[in-house]
C-alpha positions as CSV (number, residue, x, y, z in Angstrom):
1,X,-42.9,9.6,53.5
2,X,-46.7,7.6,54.0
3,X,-45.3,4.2,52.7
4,X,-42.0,1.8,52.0
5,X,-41.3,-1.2,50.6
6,X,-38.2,-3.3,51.8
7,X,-36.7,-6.4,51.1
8,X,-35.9,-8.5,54.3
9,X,-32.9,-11.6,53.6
10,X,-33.4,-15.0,54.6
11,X,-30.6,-15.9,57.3
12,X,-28.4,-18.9,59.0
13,X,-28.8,-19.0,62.3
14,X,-26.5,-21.2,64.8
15,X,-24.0,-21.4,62.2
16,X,-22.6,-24.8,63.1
17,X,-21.4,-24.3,66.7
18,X,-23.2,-20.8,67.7
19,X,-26.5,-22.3,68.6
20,X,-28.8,-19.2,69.4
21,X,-25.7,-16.7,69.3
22,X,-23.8,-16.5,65.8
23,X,-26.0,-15.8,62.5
24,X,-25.5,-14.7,59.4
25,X,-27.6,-12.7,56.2
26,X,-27.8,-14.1,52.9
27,X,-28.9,-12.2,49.8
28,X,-31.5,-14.6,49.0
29,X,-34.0,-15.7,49.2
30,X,-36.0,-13.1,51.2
31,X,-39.2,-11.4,51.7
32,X,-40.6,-7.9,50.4
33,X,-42.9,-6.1,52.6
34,X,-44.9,-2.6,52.0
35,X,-45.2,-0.8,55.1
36,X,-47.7,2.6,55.2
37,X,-48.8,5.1,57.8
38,X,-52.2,4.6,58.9
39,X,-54.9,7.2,60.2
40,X,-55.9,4.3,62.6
41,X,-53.4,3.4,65.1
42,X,-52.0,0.3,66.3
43,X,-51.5,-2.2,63.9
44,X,-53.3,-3.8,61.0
45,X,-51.7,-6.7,58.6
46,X,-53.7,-5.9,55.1
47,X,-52.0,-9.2,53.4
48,X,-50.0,-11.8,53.4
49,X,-48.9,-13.7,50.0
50,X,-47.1,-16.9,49.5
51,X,-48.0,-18.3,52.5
52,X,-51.2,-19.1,54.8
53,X,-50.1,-16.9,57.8
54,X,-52.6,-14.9,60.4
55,X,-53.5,-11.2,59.2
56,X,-54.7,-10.7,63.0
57,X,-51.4,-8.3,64.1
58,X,-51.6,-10.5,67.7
59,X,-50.7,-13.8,65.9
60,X,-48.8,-12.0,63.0
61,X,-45.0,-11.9,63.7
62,X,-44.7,-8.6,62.2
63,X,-47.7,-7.3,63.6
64,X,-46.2,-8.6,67.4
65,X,-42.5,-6.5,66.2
66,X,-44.4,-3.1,65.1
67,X,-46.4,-3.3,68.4
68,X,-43.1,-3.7,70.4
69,X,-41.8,-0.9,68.3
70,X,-45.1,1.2,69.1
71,X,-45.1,0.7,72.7
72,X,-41.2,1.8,73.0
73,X,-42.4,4.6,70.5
74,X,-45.2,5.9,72.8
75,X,-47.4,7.8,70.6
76,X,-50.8,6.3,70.8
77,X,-51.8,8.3,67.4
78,X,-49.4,6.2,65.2
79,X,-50.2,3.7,63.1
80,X,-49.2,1.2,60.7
81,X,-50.5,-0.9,57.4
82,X,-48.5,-3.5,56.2
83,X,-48.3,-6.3,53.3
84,X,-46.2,-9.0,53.1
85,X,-44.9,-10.7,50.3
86,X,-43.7,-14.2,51.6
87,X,-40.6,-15.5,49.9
88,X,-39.0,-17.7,52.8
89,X,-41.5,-20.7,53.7
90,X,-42.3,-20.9,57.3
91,X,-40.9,-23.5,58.9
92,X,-37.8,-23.5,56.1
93,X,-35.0,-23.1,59.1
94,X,-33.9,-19.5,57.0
95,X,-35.6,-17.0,59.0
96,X,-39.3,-16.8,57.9
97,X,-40.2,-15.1,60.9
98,X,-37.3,-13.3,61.2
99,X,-37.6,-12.1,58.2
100,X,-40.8,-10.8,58.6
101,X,-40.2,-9.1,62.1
102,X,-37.0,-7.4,61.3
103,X,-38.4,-6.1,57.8
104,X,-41.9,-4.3,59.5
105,X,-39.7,-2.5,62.6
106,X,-36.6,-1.4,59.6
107,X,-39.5,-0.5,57.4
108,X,-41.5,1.7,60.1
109,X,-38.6,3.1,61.6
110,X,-37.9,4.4,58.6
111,X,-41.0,6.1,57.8
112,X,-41.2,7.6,61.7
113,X,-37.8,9.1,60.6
114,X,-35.3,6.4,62.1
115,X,-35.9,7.3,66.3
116,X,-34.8,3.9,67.0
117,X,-30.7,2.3,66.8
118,X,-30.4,-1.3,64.9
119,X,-30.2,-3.0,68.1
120,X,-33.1,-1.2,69.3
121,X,-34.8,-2.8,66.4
122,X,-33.5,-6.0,66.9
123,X,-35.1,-5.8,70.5
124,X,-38.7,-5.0,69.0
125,X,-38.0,-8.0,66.4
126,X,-37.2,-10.3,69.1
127,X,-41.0,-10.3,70.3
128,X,-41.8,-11.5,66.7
129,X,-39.5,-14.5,67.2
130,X,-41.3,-15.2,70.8
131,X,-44.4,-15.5,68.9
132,X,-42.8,-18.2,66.5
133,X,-41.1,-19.9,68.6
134,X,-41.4,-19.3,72.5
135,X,-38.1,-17.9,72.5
136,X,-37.0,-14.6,71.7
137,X,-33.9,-14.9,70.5
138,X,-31.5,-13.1,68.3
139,X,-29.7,-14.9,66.0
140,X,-31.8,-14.7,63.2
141,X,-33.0,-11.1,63.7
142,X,-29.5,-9.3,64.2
143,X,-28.2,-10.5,60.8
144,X,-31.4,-9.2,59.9
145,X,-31.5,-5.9,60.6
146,X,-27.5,-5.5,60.7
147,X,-25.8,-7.3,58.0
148,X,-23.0,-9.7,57.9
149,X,-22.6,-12.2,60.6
150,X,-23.4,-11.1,64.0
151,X,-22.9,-12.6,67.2
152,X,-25.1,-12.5,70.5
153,X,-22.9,-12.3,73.8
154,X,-25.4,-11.9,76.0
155,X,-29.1,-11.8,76.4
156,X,-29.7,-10.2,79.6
157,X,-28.9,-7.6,78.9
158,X,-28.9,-7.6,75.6
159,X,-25.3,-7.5,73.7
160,X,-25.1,-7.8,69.8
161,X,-22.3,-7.4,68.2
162,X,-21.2,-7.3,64.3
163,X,-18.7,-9.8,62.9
164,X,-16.2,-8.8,59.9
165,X,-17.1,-10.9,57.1
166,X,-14.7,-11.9,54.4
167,X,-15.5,-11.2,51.1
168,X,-14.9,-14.1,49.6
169,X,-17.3,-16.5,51.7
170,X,-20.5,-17.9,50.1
171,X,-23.0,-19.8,51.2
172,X,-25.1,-22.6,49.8
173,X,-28.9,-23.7,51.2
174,X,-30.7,-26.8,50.4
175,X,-34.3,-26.4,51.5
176,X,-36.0,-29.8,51.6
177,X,-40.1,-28.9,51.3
178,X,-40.6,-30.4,54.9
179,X,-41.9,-28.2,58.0
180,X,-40.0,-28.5,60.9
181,X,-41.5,-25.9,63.5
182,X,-39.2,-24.2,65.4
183,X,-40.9,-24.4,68.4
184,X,-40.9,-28.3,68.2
185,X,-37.0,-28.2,67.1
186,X,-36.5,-26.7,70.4
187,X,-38.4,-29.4,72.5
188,X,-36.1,-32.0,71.5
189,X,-32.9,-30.7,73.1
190,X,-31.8,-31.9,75.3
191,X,-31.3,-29.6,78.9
192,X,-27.9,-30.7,80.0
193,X,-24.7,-31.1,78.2
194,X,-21.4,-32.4,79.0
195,X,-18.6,-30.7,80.4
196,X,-16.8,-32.0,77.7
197,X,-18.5,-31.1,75.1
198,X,-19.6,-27.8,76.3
199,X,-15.3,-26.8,76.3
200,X,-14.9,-28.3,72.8
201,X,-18.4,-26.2,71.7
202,X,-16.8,-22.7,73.5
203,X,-13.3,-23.5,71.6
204,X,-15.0,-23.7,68.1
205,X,-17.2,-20.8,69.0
206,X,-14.0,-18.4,69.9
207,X,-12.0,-20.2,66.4
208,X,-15.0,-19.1,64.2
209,X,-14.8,-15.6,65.0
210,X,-11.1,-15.8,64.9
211,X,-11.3,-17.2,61.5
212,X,-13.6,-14.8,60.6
213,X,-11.3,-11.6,61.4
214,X,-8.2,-13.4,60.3
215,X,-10.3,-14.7,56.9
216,X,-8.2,-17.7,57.7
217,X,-10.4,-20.5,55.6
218,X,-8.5,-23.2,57.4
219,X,-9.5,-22.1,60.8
220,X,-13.2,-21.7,60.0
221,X,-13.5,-24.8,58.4
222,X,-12.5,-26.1,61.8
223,X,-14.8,-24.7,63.9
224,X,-17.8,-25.1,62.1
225,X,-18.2,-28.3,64.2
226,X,-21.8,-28.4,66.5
227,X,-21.5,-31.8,69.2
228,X,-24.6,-30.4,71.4
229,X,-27.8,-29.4,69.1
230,X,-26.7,-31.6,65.7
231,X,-26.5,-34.7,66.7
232,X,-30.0,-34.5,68.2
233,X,-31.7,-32.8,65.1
234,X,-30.3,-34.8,62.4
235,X,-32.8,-37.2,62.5
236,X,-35.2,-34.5,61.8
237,X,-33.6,-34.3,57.7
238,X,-33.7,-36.4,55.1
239,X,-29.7,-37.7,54.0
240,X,-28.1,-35.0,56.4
241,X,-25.0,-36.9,57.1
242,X,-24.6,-37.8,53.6
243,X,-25.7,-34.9,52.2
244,X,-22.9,-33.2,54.9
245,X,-20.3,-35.2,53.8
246,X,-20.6,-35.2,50.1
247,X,-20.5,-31.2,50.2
248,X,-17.2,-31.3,52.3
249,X,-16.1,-33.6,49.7
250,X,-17.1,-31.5,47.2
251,X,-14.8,-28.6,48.6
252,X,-17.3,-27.1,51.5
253,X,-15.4,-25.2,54.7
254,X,-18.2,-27.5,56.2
255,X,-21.6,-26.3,57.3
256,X,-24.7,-28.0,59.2
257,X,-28.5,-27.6,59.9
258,X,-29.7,-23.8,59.5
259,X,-31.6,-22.9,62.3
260,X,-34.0,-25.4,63.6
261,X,-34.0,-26.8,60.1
262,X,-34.8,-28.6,57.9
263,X,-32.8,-26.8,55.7
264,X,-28.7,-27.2,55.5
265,X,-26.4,-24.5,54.9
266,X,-22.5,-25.1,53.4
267,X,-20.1,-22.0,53.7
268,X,-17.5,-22.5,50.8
269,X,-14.5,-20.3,49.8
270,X,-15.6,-18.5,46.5
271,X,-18.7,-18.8,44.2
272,X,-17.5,-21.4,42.1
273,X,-17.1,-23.9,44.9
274,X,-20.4,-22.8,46.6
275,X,-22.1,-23.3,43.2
276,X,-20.5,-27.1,42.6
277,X,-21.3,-28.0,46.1
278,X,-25.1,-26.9,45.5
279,X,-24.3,-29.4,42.5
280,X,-23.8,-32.1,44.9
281,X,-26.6,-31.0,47.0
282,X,-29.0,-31.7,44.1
283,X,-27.1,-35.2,43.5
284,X,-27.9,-36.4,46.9
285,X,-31.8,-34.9,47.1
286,X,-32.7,-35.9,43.6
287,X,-33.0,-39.6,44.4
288,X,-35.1,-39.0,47.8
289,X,-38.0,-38.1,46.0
290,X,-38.0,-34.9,48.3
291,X,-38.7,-31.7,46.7
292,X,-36.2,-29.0,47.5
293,X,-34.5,-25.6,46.7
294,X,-31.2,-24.8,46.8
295,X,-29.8,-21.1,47.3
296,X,-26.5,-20.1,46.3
297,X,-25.6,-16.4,48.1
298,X,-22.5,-14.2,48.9
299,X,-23.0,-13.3,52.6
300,X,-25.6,-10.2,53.1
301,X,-23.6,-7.3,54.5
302,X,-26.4,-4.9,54.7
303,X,-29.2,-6.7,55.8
304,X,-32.6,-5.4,55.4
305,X,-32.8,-3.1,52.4
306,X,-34.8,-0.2,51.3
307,X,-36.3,-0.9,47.6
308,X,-38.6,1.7,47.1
């Protein structure tokens, strides 16, 4: 096989309380990529569509994820074309770069006849995130490449783990069409927390992933409670409290900023109360004068996808 094209999901990343270690896939929106062997090696980004992003590899988060890949690969005759069809906005708080990253190392390992393990991938798709955001972290990129929600024990070393997923949670995205860089999300935190509030973040981290296993709604809806990274970017969207309360209202399990935002995710029991609460959404956001999107999606269990 000389070329594949595969769809990489937008994810959730923090998911309320699990700031850098809990994510999740979704089955859309998300990015399509074409990924060919190349008589030249190294790595050479032929396009990029939908979005004004660098075609040098060394600034290109999927060209900075196949190098990883390369290096760990150590065959200095390989190479790699790739085309990217942009989807996810950069800056959207759903794993743009994520997206990106996880879909060029899936797609190559792939076509180099799958050498590497998932979370050997998600390693290589890490360095993409660096790029983005002066971290390399993993809570975007697992969900990625692995499906479902996932959760990051440890970093050093590196310790992903799948989460069971119950079938019947959706979720529901408002994307208001404002950048907020990832990079400058992260600046703002602050570098000390509370005792206090680091006990009552660790006891809604541990309920989520009960609730998860047990698919005990009640228990979720709980935990999905941030007091350490929320309540300093909420000033960073439009009507977040509002807009957070309303969908709760509306029937929501409860949700919170996606990532580094701006965008706003609501996990909700079913479809039909995921799609009224992306009702309410556009109640609260048509007013603003904001533009926006809203995605309605069953939770991703197989992350990124072969297409052709």
């Amino acid at each position: 096989m000389d070329s594949i094209k595969v769809f990489a999901p937008g994810t959730v990343a923090n998911v309320a309380c699990g700031f850098d270690v809990v994510g999740l896939a979704m089955d859309a929106p998300g990015d399509e990529m074409i990924i060919r062997r190349s008589e030249q090696p190294g790595v050479q980004i032929k396009a990029v569509h939908g979005a004004r992003l660098s075609t040098d590899a060394a600034q290109n988060v999927a060209g900075v994820a196949l190098q990883a890949l390369l290096q760990k690969y150590d065959n200095p005759d390989v190479g790699f074309e790739v085309e990217i069809f942009k989807n996810i906005q950069p800056g959207s708080g759903i794993g743009s770069s994520a997206a990106s990253s996880a879909g060029a190392v899936v797609g190559a390992n792939h076509l180099l006849g799958q050498p590497f393990t998932p979370k050997q991938l998600v390693r290589f798709a890490m360095e993409g995130e660096r790029l983005a955001s002066g971290a390399a972290h993993a809570d975007n990129v697992a969900p990625a490449i692995m499906g479902g929600f996932t959760l990051v024990r440890s970093y050093k070393p590196l310790d992903i783990t799948s989460l069971h997923t119950p079938a019947d949670l959706w979720v529901t995205v408002i994307h208001p069409q404002i950048e907020v860089k990832t990079s400058d999300a992260r600046e703002i935190l602050k570098q000390k927390v509370l005792m206090t509030d680091a006990i009552r973040q660790w006891g809604n981290v541990g309920a989520l992933v009960a609730g998860l296993y047990q698919e005990n709604y009640g228990l979720i809806s709980r935990s999905l409670e941030d007091v350490i990274v929320e309540p300093v970017r909420a000033i960073l969207i439009p009507a977040f409290y509002e807009l957070k309360l309303k969908c709760k209202e509306t029937g929501a399990l409860g949700g919170g900023i996606s990532g580094s935002g701006p965008s706003v995710f609501m996990l909700s029991k079913g479809e039909t109360i995921a799609r009224q609460v992306a009702a309410t959404m556009d109640s609260v956001y048509a007013p603003l004068g904001v533009d926006y999107k809203v995605h309605v999606s069953p939770i991703n269990k197989e992350g990124v996808k072969v297409i052709s």
